[in-house]
C-alpha positions as CSV (number, residue, x, y, z in Angstrom):
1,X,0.0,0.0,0.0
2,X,2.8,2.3,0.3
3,X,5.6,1.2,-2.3
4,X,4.6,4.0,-4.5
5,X,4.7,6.7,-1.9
6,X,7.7,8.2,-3.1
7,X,6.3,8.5,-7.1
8,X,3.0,9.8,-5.3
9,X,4.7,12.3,-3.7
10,X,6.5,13.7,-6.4
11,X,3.4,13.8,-8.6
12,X,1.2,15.3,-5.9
13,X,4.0,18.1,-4.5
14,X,3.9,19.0,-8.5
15,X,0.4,19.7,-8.1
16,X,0.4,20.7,-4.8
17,X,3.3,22.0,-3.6
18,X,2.5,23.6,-0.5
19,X,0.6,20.3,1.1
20,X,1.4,18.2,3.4
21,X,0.7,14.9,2.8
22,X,0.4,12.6,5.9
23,X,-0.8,9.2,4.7
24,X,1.6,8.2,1.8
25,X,5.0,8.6,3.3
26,X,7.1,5.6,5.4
27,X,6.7,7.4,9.1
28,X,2.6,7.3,8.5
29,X,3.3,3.2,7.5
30,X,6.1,2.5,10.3
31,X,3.1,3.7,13.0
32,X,0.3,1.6,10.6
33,X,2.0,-1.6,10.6
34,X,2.7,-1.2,14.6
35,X,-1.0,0.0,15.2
36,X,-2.3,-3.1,13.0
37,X,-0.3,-5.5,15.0
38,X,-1.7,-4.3,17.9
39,X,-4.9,-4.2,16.6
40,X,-4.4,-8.2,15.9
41,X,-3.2,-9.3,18.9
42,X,-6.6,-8.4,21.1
43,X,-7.9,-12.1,20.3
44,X,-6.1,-15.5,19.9
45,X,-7.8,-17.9,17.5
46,X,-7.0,-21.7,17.3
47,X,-7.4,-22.3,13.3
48,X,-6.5,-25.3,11.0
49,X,-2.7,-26.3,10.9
50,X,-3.1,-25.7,7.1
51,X,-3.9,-22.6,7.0
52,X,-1.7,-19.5,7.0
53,X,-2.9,-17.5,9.9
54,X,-0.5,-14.1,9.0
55,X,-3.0,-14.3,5.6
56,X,-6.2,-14.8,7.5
57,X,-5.8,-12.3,10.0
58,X,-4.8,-9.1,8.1
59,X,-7.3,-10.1,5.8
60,X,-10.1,-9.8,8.6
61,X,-8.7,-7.0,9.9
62,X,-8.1,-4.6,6.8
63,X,-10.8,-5.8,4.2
64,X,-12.9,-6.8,7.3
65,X,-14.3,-10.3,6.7
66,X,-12.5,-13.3,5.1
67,X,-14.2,-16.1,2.6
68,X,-13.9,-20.0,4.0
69,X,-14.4,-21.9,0.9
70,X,-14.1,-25.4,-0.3
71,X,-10.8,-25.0,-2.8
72,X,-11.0,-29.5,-3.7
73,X,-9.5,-32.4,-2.8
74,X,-5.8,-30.9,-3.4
75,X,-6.1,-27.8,-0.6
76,X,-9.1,-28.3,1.1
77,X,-10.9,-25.6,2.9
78,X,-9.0,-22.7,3.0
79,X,-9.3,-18.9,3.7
80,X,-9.7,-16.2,1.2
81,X,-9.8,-12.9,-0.1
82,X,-12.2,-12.0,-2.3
83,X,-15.7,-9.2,-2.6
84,X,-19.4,-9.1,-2.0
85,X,-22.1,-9.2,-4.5
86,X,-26.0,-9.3,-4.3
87,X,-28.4,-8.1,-1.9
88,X,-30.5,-11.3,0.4
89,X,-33.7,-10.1,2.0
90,X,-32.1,-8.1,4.5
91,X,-30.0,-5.9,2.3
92,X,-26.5,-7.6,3.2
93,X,-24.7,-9.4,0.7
94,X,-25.8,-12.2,-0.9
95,X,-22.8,-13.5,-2.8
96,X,-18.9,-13.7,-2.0
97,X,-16.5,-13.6,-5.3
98,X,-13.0,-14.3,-5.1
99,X,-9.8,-14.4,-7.5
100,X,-6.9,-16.6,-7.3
101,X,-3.9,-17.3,-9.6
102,X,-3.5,-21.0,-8.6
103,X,-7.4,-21.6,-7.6
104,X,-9.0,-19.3,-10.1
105,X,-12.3,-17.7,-9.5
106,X,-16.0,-18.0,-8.5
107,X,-19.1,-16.7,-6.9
108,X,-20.2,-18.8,-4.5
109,X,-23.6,-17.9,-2.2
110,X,-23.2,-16.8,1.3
111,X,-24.1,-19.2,4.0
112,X,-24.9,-22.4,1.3
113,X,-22.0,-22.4,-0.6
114,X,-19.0,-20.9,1.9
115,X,-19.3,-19.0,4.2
116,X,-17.3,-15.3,5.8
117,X,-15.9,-14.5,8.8
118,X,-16.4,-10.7,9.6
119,X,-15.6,-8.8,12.1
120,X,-17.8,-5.7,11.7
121,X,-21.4,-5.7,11.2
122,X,-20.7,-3.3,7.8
123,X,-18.5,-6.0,6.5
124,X,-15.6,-3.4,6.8
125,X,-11.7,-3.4,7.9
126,X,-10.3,-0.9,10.3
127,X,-7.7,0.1,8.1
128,X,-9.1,3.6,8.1
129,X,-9.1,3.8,11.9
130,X,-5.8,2.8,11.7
131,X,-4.4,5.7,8.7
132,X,-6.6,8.4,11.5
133,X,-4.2,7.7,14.2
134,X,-1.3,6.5,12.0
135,X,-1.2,9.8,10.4
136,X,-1.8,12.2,13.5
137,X,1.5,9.9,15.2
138,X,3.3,10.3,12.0
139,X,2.9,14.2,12.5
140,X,3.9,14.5,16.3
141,X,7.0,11.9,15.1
142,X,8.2,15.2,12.6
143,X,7.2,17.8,15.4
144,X,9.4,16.0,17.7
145,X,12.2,15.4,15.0
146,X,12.1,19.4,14.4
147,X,12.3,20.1,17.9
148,X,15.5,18.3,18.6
149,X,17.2,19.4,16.2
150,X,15.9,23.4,16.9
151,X,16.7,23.2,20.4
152,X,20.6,22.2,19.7
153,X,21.5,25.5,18.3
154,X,20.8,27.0,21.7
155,X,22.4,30.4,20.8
156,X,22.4,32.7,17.0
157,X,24.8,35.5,17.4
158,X,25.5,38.8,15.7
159,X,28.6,39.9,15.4
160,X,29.6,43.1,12.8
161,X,32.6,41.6,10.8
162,X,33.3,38.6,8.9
163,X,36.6,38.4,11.1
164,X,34.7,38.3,14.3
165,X,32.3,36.0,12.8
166,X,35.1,32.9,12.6
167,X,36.6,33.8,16.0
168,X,33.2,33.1,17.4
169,X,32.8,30.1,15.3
170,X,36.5,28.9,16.6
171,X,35.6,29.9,20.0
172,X,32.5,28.0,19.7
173,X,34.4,25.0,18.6
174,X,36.8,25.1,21.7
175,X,34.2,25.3,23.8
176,X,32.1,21.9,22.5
177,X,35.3,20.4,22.0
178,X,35.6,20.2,25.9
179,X,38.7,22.2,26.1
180,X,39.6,23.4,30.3
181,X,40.8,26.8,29.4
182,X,39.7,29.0,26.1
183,X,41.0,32.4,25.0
184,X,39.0,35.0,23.3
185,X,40.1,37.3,20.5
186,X,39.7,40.9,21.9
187,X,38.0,41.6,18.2
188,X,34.7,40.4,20.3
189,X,35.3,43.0,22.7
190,X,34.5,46.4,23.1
191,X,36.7,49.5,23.9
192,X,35.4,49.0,27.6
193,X,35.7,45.2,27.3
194,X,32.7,43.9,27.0
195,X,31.3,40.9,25.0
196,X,29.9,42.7,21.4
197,X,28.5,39.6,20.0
198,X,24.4,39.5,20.8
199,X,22.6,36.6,20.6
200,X,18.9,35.3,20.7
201,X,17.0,32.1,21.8
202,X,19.1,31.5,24.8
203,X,16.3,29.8,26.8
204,X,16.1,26.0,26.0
205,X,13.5,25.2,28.4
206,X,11.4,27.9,26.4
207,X,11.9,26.2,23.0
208,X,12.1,22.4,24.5
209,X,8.9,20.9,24.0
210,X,10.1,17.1,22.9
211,X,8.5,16.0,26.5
212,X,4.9,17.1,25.6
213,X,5.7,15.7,22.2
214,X,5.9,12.3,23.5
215,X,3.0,12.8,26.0
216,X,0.6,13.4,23.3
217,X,1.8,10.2,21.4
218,X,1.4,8.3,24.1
219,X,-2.7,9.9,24.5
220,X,-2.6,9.5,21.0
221,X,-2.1,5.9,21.4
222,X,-4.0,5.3,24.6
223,X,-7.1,6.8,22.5
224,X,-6.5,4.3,19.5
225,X,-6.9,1.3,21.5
226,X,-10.0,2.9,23.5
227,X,-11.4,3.5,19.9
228,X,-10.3,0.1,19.1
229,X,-11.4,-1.8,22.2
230,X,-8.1,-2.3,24.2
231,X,-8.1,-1.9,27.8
232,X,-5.7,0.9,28.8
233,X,-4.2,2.9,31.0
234,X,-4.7,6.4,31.4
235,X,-1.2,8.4,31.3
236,X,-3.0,11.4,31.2
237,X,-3.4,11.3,34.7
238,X,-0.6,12.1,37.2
239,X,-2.3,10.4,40.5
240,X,-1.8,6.9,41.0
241,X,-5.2,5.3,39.4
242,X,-7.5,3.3,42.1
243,X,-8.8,0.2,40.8
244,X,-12.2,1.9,40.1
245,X,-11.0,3.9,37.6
246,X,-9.2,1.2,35.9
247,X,-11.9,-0.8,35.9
248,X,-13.9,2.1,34.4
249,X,-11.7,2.3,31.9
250,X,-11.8,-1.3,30.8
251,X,-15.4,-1.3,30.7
252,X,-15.7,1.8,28.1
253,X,-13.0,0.0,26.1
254,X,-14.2,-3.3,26.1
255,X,-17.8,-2.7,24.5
256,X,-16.7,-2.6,20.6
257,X,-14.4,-5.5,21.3
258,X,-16.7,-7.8,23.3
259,X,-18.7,-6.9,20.4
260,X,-16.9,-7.8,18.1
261,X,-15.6,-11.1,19.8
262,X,-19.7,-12.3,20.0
263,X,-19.8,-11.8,15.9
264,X,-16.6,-13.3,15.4
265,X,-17.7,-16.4,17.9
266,X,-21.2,-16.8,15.8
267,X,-19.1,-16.6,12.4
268,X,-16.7,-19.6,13.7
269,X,-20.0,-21.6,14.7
270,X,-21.1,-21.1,11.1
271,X,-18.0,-22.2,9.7
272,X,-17.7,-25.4,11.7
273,X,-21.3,-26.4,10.6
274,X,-21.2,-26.1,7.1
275,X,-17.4,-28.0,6.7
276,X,-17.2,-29.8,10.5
277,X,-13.8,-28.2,11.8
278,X,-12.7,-26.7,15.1
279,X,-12.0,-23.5,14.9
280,X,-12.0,-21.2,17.5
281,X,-11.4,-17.1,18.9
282,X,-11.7,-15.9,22.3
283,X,-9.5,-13.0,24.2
284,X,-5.8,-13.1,24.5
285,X,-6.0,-11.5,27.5
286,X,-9.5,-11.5,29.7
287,X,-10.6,-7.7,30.0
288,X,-12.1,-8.9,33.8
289,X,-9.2,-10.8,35.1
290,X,-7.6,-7.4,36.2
291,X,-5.1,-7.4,33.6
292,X,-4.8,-4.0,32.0
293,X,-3.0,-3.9,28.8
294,X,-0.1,-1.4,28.6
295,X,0.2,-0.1,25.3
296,X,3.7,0.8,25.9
297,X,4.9,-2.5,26.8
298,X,5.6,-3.9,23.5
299,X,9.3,-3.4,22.2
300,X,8.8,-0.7,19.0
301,X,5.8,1.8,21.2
302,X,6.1,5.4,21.0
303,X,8.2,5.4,24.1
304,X,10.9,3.6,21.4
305,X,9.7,4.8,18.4
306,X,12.6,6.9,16.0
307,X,11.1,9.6,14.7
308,X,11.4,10.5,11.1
309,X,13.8,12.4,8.6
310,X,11.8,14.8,6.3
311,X,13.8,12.7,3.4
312,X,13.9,9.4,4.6
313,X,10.7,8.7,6.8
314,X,10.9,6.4,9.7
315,X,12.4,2.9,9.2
316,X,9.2,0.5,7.5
């Protein structure tokens, strides 16, 4: 989805130079692919040997249902991509088509001739939820790139000749070399021996804002997996949280997933009737056993992320 960024960019800064484009670029995919993981994780699912679980999952996830159909004698029943077609009496699709260079195509009817697994009653991914907070991580990334790199040049000086100009630069040099003792050119001084050279931006706590920066990707996070359904906890507080509040917090994020867990549950049961396997989903990590998922735990969070280059991106 993003190998082309770099042609797109080019094309789309030629028509619109001054834009800033926040989807199509390597830091917005580096925080997409970590997001989607995370997004996968929230249920473990015991499926058939046979089949290639990587394939079956993002497929849920991003297109937001996967086909189970019967693919012969040689492969069996196996997962696939593939579109919806028709209307049944309640308006949802009636047929699921799919395309395959080694199985071919066909459009088989829902629920008599294969079945889906979905995850969302729309028969949607949450690949868009995913660019929303993807992008807005991808921004603060830049932000906090820009700031660290501002807030070294601590001190822009004036000076009225091009001589005094490269004393201060050799004087400057001295001094971040960490030599003990450094002598000053009187050319810097004035006839009643005071420094000439003025400068500006000499408060770094003023200009330093790379703390916040990380703060809001962290509530940037913390509100993706609320959106998404992951219990978390909530940084923006400085208190230590009582367990009521956690508890609070796992209720309001576990709606939409417990939701989607009872559809994904029914969808298995489906599945298991129409071709007589086992397969299963339930939670990785029980929302009511008191275990509240820390989004920053895993090993490439915000707390670890590297932010990006205005050339290269972050690292995908």
């Amino acid at each position: 989805m993003f190998d082309y960024f770099q042609m797109s960019n080019i094309i789309g800064s030629a028509i619109v130079p001054g834009a800033q484009h926040t989807i199509n670029n390597p830091t917005t995919a580096y925080f997409a692919k970590y997001l989607l993981e995370k997004a996968v994780s929230i249920y473990k699912w015991n499926l058939p040997k046979t089949w290639d679980k990587d394939y079956f999952l993002y497929v849920l996830y991003v297109a937001g249902f996967v086909g189970i159909i019967d693919a012969g004698p040689k492969y069996g029943i196996v997962p696939q991509w593939g579109t919806l077609d028709g209307y049944n009496l309640y308006y949802a699709p009636r047929k699921f088509r799919y395309s395959n260079p080694i199985l071919g195509g066909a459009g088989l009817i829902i629920h008599e001739e294969c079945e889906l697994i979905k995850l969302q009653g729309n028969y949607t991914g949450i690949w868009d939820l995913i660019l929303y907070y993807a992008s807005k991580m991808a921004l603060l990334s830049e932000a906090f790139d820009m700031n660290a790199a501002n807030v070294k040049t601590s001190r822009i000086f004036f000076v009225k000749s091009k001589a005094a100009a490269e004393t201060l630069k050799k004087l400057a040099d001295k001094v971040q070399s960490g030599q003990v003792i450094t002598v000053l050119d009187k050319e810097l001084l004035d006839e009643n021996g005071k420094f000439t050279a003025e400068w500006f931006n000499d408060d770094l706590n003023k200009n330093y804002i790379c703390d916040k920066l990380l703060i809001e990707l962290r509530k940037l996070e913390n509100e993706f997996c609320t959106d998404l359904g992951i219990p978390n906890s909530n940084t923006d507080k400085k208190e230590r949280l009582i367990t009521d509040e956690v508890n609070s917090n796992n209720t309001e994020t576990m709606l939409r997933a417990d939701l989607w867990l009872d559809r994904l549950k029914e969808c298995c049961e489906a599945v298991n009737k129409m071709y007589n396997l086992n397969i299963s989903v339930d939670w990785r990590v029980k929302p009511d056993d008191g275990n509240v998922i820390n989004p920053r735990v895993a090993g490439n969070g915000p707390d670890n992320f590297r932010g990006s280059d205005n050339s290269r991106g972050a690292r995908s």
